[in-house]
FIDO-591177 format. One line per field, with one value per residue: residue number from 1; residue in three letters; x, y, z of N, C-alpha, C in turn. Coordinates in Angstrom, 3 decimals. Layout:
N
k: NUM, ... $
r: ALA, ... $
n_px: X, ... $
n_py: Y, ... $
n_pz: Z, ... $
ca_px: X, ... $
ca_py: Y, ... $
ca_pz: Z, ... $
c_px: X, ... $
c_py: Y, ... $
c_pz: Z, ... $
This chain:
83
k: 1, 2, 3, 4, 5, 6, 7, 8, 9, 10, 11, 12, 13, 14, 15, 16, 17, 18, 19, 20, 21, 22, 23, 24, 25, 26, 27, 28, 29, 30, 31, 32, 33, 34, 35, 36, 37, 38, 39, 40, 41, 42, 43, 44, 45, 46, 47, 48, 49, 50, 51, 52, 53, 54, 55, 56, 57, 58, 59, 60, 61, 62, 63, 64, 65, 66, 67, 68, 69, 70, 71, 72, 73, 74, 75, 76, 77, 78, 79, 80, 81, 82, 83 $
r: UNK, UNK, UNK, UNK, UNK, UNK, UNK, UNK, UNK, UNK, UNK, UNK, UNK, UNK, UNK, UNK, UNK, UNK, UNK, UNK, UNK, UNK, UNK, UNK, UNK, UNK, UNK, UNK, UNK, UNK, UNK, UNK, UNK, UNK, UNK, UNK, UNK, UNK, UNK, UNK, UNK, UNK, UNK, UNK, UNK, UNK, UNK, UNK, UNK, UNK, UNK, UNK, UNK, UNK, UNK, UNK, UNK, UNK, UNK, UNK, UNK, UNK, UNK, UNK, UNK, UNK, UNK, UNK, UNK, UNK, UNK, UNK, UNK, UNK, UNK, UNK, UNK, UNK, UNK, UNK, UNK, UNK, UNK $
n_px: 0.829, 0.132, 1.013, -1.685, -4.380, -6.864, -9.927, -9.692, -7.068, -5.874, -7.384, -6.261, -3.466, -3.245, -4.865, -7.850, -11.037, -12.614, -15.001, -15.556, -13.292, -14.602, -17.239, -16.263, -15.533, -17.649, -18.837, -17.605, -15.448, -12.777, -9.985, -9.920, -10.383, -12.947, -13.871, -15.905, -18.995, -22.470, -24.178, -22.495, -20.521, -19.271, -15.956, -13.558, -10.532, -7.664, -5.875, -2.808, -0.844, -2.454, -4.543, -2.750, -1.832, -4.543, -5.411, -3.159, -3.104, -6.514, -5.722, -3.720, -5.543, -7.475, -6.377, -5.397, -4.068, -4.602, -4.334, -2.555, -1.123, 1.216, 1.532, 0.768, -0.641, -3.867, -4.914, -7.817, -9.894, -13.071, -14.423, -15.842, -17.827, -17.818, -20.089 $
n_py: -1.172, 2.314, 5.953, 7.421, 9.495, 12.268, 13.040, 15.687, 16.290, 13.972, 13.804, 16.369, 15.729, 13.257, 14.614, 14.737, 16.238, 16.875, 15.887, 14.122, 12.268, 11.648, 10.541, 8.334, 6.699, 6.173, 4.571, 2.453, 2.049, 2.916, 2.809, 2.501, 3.480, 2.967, 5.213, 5.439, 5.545, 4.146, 6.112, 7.744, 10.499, 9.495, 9.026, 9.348, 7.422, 7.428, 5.335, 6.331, 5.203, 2.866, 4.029, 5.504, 3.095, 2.055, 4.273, 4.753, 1.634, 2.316, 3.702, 2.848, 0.687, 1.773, 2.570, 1.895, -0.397, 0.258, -2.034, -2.014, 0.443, 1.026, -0.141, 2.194, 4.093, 4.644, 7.054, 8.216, 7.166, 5.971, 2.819, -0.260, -1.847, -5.121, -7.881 $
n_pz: 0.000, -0.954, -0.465, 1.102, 0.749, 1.332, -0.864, -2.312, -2.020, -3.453, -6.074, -6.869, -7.674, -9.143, -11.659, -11.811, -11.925, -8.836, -8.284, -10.545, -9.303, -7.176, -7.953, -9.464, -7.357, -5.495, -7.355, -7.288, -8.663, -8.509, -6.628, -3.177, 0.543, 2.707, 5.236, 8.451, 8.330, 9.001, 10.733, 10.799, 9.373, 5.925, 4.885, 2.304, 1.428, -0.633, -2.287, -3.363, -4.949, -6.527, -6.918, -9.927, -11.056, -11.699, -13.505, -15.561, -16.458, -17.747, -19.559, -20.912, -21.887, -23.895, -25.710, -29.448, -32.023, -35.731, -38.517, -41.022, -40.889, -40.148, -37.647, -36.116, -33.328, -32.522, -30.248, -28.566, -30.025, -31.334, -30.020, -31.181, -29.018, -28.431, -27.790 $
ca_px: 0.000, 1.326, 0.543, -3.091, -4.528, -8.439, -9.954, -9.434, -5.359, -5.450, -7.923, -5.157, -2.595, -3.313, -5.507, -8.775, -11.911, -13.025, -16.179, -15.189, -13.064, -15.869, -18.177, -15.792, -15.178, -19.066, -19.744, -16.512, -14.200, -11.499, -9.345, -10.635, -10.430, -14.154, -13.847, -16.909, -20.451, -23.191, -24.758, -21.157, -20.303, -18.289, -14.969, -12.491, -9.027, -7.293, -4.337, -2.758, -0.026, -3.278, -5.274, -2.411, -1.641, -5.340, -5.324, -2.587, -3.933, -7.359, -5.290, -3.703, -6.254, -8.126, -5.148, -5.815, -3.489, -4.846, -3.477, -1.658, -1.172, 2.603, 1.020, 0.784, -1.489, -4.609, -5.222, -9.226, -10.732, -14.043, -13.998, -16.797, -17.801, -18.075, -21.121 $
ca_py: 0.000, 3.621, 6.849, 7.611, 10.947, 12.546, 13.095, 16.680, 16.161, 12.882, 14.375, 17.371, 14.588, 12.662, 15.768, 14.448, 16.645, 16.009, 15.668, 12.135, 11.153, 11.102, 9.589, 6.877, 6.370, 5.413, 3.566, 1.282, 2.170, 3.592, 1.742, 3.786, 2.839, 4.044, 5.108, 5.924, 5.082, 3.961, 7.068, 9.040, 10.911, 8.699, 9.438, 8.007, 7.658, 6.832, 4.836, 6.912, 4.298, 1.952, 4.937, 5.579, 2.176, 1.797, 5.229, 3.991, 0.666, 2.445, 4.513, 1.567, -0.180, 2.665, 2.944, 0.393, -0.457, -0.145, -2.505, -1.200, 2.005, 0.588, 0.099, 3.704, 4.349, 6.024, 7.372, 8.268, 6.488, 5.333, 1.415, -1.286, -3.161, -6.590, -8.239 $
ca_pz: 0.000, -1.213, 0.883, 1.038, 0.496, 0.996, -2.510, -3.012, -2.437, -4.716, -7.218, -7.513, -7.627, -10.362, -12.390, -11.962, -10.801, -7.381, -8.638, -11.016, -8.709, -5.798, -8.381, -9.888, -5.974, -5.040, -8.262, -6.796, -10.178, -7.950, -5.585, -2.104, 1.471, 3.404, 6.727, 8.834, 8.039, 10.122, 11.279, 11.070, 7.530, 5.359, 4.320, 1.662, 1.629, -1.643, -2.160, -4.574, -6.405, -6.811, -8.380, -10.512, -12.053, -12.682, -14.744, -16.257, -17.199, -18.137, -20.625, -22.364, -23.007, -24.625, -27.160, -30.116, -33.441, -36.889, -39.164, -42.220, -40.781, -39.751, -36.058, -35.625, -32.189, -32.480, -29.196, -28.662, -31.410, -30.663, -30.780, -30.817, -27.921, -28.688, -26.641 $
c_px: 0.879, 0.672, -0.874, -3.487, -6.434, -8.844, -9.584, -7.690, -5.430, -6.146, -6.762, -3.663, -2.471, -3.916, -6.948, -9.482, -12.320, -14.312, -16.132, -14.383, -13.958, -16.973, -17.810, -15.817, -16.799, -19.258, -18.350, -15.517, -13.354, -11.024, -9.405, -10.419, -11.867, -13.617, -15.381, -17.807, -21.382, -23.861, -23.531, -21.354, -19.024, -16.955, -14.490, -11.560, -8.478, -5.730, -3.931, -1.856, -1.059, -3.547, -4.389, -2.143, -3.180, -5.694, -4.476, -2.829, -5.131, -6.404, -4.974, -4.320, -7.554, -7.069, -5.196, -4.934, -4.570, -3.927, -2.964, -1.124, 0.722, 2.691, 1.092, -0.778, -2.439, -5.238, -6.811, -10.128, -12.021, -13.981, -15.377, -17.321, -18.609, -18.850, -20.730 $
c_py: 1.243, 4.256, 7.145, 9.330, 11.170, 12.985, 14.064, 17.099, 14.974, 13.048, 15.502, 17.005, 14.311, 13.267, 15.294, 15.999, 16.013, 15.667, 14.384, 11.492, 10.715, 10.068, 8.203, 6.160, 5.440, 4.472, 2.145, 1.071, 1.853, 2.489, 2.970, 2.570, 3.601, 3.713, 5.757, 5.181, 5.171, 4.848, 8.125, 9.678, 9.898, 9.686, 8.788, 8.626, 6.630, 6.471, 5.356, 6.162, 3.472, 2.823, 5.280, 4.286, 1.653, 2.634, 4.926, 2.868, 1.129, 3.117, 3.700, 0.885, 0.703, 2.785, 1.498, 0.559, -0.733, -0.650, -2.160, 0.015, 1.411, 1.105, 1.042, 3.863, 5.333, 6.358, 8.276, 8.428, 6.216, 4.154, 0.738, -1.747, -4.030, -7.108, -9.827 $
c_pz: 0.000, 0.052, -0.007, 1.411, 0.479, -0.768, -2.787, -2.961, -3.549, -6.113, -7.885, -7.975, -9.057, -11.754, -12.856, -11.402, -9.392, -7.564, -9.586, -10.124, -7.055, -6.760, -8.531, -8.618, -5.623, -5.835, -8.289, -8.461, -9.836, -7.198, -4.224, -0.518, 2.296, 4.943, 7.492, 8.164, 9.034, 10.988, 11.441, 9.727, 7.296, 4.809, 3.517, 1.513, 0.037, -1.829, -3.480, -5.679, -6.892, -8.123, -9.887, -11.482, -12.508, -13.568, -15.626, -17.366, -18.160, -19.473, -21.631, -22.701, -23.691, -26.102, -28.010, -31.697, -34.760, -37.476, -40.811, -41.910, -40.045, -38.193, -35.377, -34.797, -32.550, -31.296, -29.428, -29.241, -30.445, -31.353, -30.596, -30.025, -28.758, -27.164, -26.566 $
């Protein structure tokens, strides 16, 4: 585990809004630790090398080779999903 940070230091961190990274956070995207609940206010704490190697990851696999193009990257193509 890296060092852990509240969202609006790890949102300014990595150059998210604090506003996607609270959402990605609830809809369980993110990699987050909750503290509180139960009649307290919740908090989260984000492990920030996590968050980074899954931005990371999310990035490369957004990047996709056309073929003939002498595997030249087209970075934010829109691609298919296959069902």
């Amino acid at each position: 585990m890296g060092k852990r940070m509240k969202i609006p230091e790890a949102a300014k961190h990595v150059g998210l809004s604090q506003y996607s990274l609270t959402i990605g956070i609830k809809q369980g995207k993110y990699p987050h630790i909750t503290i509180g609940g139960n009649g307290t206010r919740k908090r989260y704490l984000v492990d920030i090398d996590l968050l980074e190697q899954y931005l990371e990851q999310e990035a490369k696999d957004s990047v996709t080779y056309v073929e003939g193009q002498n595997e030249q990257l087209n970075y934010g193509q829109l691609r298919r999903v296959q069902e």
